[in-house]
N, CA, C and O atoms as a GROMACS GRO file, in nm:
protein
  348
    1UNK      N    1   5.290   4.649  11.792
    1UNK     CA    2   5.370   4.532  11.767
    1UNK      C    3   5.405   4.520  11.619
    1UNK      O    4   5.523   4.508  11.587
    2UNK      N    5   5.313   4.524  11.530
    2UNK     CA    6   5.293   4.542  11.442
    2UNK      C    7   5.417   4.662  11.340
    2UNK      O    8   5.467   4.652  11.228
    3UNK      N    9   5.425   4.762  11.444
    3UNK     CA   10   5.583   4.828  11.391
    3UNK      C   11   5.723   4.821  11.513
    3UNK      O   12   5.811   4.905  11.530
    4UNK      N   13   5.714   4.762  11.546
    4UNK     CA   14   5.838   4.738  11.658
    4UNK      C   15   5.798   4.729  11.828
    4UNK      O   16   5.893   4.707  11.902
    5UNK      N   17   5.661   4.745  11.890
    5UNK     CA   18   5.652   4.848  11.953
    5UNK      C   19   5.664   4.708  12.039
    5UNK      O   20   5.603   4.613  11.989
    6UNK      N   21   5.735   4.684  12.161
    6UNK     CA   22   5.695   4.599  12.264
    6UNK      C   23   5.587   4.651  12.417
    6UNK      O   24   5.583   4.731  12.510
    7UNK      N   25   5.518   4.544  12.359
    7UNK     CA   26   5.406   4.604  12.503
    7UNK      C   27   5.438   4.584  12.650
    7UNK      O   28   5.493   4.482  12.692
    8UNK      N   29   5.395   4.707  12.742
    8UNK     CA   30   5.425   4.710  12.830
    8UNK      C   31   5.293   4.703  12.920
    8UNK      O   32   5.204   4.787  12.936
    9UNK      N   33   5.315   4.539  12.991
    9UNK     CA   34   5.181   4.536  13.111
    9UNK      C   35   5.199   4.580  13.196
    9UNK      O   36   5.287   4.533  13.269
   10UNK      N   37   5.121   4.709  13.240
   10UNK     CA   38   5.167   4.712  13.405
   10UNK      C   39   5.004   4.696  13.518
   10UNK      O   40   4.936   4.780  13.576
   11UNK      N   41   4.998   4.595  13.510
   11UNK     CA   42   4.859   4.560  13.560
   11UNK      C   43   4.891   4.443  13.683
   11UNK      O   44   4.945   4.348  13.625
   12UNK      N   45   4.882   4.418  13.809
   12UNK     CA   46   4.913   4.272  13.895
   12UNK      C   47   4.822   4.164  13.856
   12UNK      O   48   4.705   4.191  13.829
   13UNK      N   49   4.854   4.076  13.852
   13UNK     CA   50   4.757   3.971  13.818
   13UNK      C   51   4.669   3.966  13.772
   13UNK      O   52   4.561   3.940  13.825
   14UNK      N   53   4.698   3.994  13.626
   14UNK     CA   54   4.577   4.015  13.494
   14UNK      C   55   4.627   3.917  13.424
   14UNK      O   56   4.746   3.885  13.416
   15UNK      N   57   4.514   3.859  13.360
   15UNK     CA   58   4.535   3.790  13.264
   15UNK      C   59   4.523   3.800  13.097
   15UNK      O   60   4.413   3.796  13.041
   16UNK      N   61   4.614   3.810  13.044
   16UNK     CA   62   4.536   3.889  12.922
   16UNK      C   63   4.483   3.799  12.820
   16UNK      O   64   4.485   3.679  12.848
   17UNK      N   65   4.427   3.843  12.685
   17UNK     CA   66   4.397   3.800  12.584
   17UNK      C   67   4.449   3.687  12.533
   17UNK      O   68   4.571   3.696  12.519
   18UNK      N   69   4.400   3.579  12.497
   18UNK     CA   70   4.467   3.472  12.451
   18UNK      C   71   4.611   3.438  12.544
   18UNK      O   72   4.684   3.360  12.483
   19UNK      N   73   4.643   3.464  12.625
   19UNK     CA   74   4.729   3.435  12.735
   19UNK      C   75   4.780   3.227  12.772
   19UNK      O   76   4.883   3.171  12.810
   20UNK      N   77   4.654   3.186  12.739
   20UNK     CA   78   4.662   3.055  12.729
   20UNK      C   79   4.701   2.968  12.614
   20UNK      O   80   4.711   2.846  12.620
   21UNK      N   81   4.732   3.074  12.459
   21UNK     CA   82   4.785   3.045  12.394
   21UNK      C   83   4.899   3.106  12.325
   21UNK      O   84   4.982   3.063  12.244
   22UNK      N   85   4.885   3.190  12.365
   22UNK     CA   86   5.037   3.337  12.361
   22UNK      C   87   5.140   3.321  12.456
   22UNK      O   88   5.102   3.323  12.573
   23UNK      N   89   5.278   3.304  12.432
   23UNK     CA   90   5.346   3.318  12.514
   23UNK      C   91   5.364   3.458  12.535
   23UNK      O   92   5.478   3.486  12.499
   24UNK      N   93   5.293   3.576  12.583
   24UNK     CA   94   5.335   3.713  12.593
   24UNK      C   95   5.489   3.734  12.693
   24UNK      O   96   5.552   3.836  12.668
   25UNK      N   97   5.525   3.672  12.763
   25UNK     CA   98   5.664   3.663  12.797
   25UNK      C   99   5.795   3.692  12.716
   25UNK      O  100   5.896   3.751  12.754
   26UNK      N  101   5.760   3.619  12.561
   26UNK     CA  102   5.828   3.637  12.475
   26UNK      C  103   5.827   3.790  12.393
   26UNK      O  104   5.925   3.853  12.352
   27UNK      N  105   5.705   3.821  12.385
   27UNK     CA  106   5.713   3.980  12.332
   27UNK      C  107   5.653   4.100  12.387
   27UNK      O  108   5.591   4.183  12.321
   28UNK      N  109   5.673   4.104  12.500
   28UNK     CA  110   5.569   4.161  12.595
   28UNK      C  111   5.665   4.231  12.722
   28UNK      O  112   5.779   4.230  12.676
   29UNK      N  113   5.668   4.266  12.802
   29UNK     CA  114   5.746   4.357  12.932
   29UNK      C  115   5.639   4.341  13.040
   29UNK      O  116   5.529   4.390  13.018
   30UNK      N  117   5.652   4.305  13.101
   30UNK     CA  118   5.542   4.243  13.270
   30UNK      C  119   5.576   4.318  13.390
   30UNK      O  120   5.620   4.248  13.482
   31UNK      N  121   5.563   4.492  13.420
   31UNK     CA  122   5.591   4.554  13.525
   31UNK      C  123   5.482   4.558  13.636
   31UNK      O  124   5.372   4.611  13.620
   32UNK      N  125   5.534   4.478  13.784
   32UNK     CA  126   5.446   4.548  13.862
   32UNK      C  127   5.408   4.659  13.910
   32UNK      O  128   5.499   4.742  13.920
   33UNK      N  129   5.318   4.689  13.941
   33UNK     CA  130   5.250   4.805  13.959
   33UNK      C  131   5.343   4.907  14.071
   33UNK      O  132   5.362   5.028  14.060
   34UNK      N  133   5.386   4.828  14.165
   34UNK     CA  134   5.469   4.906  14.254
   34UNK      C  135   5.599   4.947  14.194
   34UNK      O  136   5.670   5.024  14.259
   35UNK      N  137   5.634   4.908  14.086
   35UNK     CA  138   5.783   4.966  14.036
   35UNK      C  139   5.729   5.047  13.915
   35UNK      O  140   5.780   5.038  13.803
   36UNK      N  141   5.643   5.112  13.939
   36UNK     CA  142   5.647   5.238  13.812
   36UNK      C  143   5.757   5.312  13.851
   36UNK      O  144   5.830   5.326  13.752
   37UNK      N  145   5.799   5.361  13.939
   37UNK     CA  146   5.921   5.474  13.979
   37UNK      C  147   6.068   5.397  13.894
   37UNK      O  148   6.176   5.448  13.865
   38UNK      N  149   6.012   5.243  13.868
   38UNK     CA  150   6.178   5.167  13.830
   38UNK      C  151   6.160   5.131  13.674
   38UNK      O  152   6.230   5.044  13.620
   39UNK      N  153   6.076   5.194  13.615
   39UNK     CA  154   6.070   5.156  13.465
   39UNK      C  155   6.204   5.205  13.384
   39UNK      O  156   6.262   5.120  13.318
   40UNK      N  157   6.244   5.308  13.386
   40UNK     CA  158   6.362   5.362  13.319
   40UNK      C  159   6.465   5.251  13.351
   40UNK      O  160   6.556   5.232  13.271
   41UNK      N  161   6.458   5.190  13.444
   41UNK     CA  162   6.625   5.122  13.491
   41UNK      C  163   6.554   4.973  13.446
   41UNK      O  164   6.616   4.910  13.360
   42UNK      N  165   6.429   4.912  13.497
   42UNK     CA  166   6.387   4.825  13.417
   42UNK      C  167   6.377   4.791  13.265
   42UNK      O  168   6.370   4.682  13.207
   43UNK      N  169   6.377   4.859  13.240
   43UNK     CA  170   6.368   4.887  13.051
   43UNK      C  171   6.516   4.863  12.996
   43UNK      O  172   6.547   4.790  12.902
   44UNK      N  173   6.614   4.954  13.090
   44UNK     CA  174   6.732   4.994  13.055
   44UNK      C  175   6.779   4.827  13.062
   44UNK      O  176   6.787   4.774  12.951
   45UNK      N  177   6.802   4.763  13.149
   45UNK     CA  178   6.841   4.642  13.137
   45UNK      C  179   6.832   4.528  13.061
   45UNK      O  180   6.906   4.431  13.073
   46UNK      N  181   6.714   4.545  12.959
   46UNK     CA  182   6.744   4.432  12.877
   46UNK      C  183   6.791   4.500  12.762
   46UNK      O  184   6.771   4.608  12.706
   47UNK      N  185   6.896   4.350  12.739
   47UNK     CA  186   6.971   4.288  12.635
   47UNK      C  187   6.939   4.348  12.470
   47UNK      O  188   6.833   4.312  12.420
   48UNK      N  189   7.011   4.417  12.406
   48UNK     CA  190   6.970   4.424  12.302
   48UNK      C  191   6.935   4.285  12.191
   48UNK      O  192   6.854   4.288  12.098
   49UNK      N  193   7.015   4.179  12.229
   49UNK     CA  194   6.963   4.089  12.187
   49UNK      C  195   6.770   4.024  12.244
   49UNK      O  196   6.679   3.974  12.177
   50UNK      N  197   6.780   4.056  12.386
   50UNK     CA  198   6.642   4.043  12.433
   50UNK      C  199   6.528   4.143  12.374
   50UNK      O  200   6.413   4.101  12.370
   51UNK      N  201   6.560   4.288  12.324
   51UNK     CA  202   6.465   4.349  12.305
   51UNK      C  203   6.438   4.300  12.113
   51UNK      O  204   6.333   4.272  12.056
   52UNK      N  205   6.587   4.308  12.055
   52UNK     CA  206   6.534   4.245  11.920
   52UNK      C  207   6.457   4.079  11.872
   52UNK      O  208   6.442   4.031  11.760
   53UNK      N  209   6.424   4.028  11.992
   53UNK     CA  210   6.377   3.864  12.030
   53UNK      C  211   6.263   3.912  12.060
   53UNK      O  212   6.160   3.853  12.029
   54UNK      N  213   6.262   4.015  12.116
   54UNK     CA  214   6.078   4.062  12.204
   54UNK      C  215   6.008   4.104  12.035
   54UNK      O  216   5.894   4.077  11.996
   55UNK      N  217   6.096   4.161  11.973
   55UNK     CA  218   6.016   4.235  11.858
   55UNK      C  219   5.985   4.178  11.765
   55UNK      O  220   5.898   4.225  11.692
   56UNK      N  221   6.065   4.014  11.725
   56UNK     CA  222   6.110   3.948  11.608
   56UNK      C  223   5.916   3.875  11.673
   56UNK      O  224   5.811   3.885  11.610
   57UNK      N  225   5.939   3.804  11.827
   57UNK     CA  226   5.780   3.752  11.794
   57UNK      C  227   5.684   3.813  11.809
   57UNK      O  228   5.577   3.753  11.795
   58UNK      N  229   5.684   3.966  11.846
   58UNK     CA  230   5.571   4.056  11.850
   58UNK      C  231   5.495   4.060  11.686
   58UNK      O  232   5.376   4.068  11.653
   59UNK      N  233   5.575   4.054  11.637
   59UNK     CA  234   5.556   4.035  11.467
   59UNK      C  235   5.488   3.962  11.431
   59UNK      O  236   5.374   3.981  11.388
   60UNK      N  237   5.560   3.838  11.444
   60UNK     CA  238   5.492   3.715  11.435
   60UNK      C  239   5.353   3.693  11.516
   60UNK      O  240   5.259   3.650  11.450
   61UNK      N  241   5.336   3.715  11.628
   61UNK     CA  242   5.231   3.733  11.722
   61UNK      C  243   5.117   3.851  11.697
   61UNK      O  244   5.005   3.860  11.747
   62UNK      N  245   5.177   3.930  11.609
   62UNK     CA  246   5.050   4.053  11.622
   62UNK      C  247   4.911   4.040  11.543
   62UNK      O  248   4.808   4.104  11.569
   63UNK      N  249   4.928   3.942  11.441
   63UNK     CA  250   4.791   3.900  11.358
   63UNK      C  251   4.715   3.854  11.467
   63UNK      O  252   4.619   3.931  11.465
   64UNK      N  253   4.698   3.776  11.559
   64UNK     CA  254   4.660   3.741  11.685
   64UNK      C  255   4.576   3.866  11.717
   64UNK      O  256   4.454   3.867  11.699
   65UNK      N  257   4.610   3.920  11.742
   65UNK     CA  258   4.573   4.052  11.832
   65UNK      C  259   4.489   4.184  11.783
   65UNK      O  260   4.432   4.268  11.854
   66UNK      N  261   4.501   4.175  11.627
   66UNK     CA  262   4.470   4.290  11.606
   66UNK      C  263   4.266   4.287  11.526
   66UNK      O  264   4.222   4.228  11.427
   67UNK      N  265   4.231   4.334  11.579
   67UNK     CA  266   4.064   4.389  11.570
   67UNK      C  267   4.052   4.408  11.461
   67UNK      O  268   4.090   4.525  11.451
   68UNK      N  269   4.023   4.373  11.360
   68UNK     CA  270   3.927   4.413  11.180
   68UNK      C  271   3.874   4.334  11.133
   68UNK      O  272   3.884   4.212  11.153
   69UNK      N  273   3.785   4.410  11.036
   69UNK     CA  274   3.758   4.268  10.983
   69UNK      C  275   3.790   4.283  10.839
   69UNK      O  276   3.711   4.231  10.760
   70UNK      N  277   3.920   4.362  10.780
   70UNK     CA  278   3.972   4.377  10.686
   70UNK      C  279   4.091   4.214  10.697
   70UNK      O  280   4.097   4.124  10.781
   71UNK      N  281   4.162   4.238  10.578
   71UNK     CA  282   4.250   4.122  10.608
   71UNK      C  283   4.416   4.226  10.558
   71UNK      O  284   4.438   4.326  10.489
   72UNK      N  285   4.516   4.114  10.652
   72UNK     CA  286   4.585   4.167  10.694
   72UNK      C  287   4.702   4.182  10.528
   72UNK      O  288   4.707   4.094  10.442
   73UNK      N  289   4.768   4.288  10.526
   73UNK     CA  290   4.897   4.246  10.386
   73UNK      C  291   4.960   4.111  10.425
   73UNK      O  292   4.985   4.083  10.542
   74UNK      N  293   4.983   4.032  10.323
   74UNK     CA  294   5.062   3.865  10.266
   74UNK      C  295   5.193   3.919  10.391
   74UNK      O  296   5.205   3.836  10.481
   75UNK      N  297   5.287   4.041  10.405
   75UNK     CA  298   5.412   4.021  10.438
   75UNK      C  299   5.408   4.177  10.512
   75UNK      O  300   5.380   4.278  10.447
   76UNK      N  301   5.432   4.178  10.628
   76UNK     CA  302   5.407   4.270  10.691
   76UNK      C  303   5.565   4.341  10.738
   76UNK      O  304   5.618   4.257  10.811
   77UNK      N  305   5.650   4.452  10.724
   77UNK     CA  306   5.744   4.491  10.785
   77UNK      C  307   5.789   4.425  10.879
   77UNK      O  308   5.706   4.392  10.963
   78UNK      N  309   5.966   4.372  10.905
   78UNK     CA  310   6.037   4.354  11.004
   78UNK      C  311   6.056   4.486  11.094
   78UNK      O  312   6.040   4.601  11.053
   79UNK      N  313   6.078   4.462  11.179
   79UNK     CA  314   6.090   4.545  11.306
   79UNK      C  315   6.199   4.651  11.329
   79UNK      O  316   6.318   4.627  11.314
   80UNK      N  317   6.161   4.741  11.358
   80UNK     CA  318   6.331   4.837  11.307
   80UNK      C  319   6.415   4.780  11.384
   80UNK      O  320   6.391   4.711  11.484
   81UNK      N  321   6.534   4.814  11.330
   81UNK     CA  322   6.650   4.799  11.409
   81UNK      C  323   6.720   4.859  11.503
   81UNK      O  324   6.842   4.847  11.507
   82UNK      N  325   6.639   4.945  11.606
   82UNK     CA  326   6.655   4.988  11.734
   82UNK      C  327   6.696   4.869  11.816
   82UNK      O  328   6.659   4.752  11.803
   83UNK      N  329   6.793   4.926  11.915
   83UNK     CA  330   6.778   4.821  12.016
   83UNK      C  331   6.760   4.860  12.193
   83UNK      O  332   6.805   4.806  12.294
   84UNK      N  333   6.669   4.989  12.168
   84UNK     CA  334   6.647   5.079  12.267
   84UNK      C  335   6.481   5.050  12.243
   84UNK      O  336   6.414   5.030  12.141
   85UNK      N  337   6.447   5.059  12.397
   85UNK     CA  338   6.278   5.131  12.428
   85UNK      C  339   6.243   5.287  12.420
   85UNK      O  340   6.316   5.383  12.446
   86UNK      N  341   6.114   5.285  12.375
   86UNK     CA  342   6.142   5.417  12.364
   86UNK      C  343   6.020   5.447  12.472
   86UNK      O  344   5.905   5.404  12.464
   87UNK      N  345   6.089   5.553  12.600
   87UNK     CA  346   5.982   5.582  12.682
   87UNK      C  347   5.955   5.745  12.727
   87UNK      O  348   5.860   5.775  12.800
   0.00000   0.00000   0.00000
């Protein structure tokens, strides 16, 4: 997240990490398990405006998430400017 990357759940009815305070909807991809065969055409469909919105709060959202007990840089990289998944 942290360099562009939007996460992809493919788990049924999991709940993840901080889920009750994360909107992961917003930077996140939610595939069920039965459409692995439809990820390419799933992926393919969102919006380049939707995938640069997934990345803008993955950013914002990734201090949340990440394991150290270092501390994080004051200003961390914007998100490239792809507007493709890369799978």
């Amino acid at each position: 997240m942290l360099h562009g990357c939007i996460p992809l759940i493919i788990m049924d009815n999991v709940h993840t990490v901080f889920e009750s305070i994360l909107d992961y909807d917003a930077f996140a991809v939610r595939i069920r398990e039965f459409s692995l065969d439809d990820i390419p055409t799933i992926l393919g469909a969102y919006s380049e405006e939707q995938v640069r919105g997934a990345r803008c709060e993955g950013v914002c959202d990734a201090h949340l998430l990440i394991y150290t007990s270092r501390h994080l840089p004051q200003e961390m990289d914007p998100p490239p400017p792809s507007n493709t998944f890369s799978y």
